[in-house]
N, C-alpha and C positions, 0 to 999 in steps of 0.2 A: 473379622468375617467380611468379606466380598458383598456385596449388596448394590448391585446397580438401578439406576433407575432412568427410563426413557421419558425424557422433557422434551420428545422432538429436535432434539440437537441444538439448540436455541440455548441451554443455558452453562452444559456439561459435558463431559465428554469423558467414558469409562469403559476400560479393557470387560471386556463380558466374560468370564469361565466360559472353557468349553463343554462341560459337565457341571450345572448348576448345584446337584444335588450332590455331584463329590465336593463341591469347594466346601458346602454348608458341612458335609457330613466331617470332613478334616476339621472346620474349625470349630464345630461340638467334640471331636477326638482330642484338640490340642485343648478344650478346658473339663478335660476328665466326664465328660458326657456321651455316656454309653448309645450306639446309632446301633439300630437294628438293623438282622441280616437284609431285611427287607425294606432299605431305607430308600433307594433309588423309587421304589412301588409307594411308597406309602407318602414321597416327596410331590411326584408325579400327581397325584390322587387330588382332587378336587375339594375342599372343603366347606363348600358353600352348596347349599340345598335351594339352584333358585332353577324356575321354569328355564326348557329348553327359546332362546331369544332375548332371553328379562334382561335389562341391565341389574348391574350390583352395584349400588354405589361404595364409596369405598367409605371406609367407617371414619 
């Protein structure tokens, strides 16, 4: 699975997908995990319930 992450350039340096949510959805397909039609919508989709400004710290 593709997973990049921004360190500010400082520590790494990694090819980004040019569609996040198909690289994800391919490599749940290549291990037998079913992606719904509406996976691009639901990748996209927010999962955090914080005020509009809040930070979120990261867990």
């Amino acid at each position: 699975m593709g997973v990049s992450f921004d360190l500010f350039g400082t520590l790494v340096t990694a090819d980004r997908p040019d569609d996040p949510a198909a690289a994800v959805a391919t490599e749940l397909a290549k291990r037998d995990v079913t992606v719904p039609d509406d996976w691009a919508a639901a990748y996209a989709e927010p999962h955090v319930d914080a005020p509009d400004g809040a930070e979120v710290p990261l867990p």
